[in-house]
C-alpha positions in Angstrom: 37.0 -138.3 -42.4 39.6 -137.9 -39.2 40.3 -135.1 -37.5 44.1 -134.6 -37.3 44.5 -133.9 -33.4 48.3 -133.3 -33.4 47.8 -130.2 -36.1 44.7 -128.9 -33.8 47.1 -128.8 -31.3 49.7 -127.4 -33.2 47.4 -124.0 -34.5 46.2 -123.6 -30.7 48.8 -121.0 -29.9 47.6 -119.0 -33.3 43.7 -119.3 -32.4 44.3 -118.3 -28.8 46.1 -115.6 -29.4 43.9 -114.1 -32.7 40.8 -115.1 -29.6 42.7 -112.6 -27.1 43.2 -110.1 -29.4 39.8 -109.8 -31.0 38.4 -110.1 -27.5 40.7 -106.9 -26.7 39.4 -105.2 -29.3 35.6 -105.9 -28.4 36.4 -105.1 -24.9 38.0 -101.5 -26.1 35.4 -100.4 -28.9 32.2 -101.5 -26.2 33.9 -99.3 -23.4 34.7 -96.5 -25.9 32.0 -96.6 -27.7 29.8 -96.2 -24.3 31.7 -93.3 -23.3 31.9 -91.5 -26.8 27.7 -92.1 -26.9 26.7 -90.6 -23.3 29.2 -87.7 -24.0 27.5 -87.4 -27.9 24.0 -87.6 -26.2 24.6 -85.4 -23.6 25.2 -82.9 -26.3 22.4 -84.1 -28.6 20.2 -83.4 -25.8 21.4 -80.5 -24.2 23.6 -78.7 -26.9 22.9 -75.6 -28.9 20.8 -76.4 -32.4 24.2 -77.1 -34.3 25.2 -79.5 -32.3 22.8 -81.4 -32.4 22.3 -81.5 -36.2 25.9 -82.2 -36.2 25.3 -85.2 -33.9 21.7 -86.5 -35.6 24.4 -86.3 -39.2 27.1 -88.3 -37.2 24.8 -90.9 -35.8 23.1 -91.3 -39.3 26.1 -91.8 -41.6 27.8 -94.1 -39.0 24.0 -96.4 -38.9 23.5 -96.1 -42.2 27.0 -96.8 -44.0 28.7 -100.4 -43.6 31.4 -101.2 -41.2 33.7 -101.7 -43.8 33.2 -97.9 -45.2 33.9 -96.6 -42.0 37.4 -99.0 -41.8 38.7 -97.9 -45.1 37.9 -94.1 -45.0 40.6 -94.2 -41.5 42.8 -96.7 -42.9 43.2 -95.2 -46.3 41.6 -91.3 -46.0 42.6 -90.5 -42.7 46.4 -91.3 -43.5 46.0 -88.4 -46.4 44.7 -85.6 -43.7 47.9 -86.5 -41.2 46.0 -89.3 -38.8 47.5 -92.1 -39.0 46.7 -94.9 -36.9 48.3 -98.5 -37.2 46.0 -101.3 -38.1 45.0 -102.3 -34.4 44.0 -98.6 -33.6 42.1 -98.4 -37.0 40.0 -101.0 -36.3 39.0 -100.0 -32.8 38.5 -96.2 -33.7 36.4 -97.3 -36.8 34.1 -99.8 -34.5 34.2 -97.5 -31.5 32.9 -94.7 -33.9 30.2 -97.1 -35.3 29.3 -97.9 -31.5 29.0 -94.6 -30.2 26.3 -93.9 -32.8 24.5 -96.7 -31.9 24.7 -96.1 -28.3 23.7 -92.1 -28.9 20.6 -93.8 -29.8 20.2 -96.5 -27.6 21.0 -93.7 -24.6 18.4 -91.2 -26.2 15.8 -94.1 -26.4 16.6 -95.0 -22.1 16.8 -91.2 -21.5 13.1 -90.2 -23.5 11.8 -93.5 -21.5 12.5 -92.0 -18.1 9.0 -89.9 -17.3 9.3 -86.2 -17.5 8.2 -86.0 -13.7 12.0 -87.3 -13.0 13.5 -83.9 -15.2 10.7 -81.8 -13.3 11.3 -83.1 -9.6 15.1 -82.9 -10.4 14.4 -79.2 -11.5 12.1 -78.8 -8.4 14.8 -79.4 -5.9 17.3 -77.2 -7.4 19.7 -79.1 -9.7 20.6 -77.5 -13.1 20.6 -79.3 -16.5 23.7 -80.4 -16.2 23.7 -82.0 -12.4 19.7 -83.6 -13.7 21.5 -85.3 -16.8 24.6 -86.6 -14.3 22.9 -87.4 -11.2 19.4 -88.3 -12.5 19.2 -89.4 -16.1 22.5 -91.0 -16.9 22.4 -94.0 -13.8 18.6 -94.8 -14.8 19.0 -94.3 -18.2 22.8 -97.2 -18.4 20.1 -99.4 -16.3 17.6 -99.7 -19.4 20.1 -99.5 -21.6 22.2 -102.7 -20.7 20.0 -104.9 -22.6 20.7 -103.3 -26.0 24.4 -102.3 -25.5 24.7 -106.3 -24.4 23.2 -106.7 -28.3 25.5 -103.9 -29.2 28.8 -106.1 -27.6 27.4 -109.1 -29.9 27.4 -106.8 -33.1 31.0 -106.2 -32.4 32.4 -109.0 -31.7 31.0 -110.1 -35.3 31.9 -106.9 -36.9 35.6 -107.2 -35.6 36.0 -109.5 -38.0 35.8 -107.4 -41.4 39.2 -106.0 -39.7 41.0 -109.1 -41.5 40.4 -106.6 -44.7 43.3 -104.4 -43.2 45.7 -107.4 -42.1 44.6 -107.3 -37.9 45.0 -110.7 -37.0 41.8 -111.5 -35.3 40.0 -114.5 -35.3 38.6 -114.6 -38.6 41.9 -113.5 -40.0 44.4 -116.0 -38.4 41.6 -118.9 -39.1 41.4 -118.2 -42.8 45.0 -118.0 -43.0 45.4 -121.4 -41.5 42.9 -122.9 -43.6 44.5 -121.2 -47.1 47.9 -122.5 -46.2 47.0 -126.2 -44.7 44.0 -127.0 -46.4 42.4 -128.2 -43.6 38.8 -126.4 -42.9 36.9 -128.4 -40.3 39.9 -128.8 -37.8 40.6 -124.8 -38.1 36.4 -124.3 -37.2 36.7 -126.2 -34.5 
């Protein structure tokens, strides 16, 4: 078996650019996500009672129901209810909303891990429940939570690639593509 060079060199462009763009979308979902998950546990933890059943209900259906669910409920319900996003957008608000409840949890694990001293000194010195969550919680609890959100990232950067169902051409997309028309596997893997 050969490798054909000149056609590796010729698909290049394609790769690169399906690499670029489903890097983009990582890079967007992971920074989204993060925001959507302190605001959501900021509420979670500091919100009235509904809120934060509404939030424990969000964060449950988005961990418990696949990727691909989430895709196909904005792609194809949203659209019925008025939203309508093109296929870019619709992959990064579905992944960004599947983020954000992993990070709720993730940031609610970092926050509970900080000792209760930390809340009480904070409360000692005058700051309110907002200013503690700001100025105390939040910069210890992104510390301890880098490890997990760097897992998060890697969870993804794989899941970006079930948005090849709704025609995105990431990576996965633009390689299987490749391979159905040319018939060539093992030069489109590498």
């Amino acid at each position: 078996m050969t490798l054909d060079l000149a056609f590796m060199y010729q698909i290049l462009p394609d790769m690169l650019a399906a690499f670029w763009l489903t890097i983009k979308i990582s890079l967007i979902t992971v920074i989204a996500s993060v925001i959507i998950g302190i605001f959501l546990t900021a509420f979670r933890m500091m919100g009235s009672r509904i809120s934060r059943y509404l939030i424990i209900a969000f964060v449950e259906f988005t961990r418990g129901a696949p990727p691909l669910v989430h895709i196909s409920i904005i792609y194809f319900l949203f659209p019925e209810f008025g939203i309508v996003f093109n296929e870019f957008w619709t992959g990064v608000v579905a992944l960004s909303l599947i983020g954000a409840g992993y990070s709720v949890e993730i940031f609610r694990g970092a926050i509970d891990s900080i000792g209760a001293s930390q809340v009480d000194a904070s409360r000692a010195i005058g700051l309110s429940r907002i200013q503690t969550f700001r100025l105390v919680l939040i910069p210890q609890a992104l510390r301890l939570s880098l490890p997990p959100l760097t897992n998060e990232l890697a969870n993804v950067i794989k899941a970006s690639s079930l948005l090849s169902v709704i025609s995105v051409n990431e990576l996965t997309k633009v390689a299987n593509d490749l391979i159905f028309v040319h018939f060539v596997v093992i030069e489109v893997l590498i």
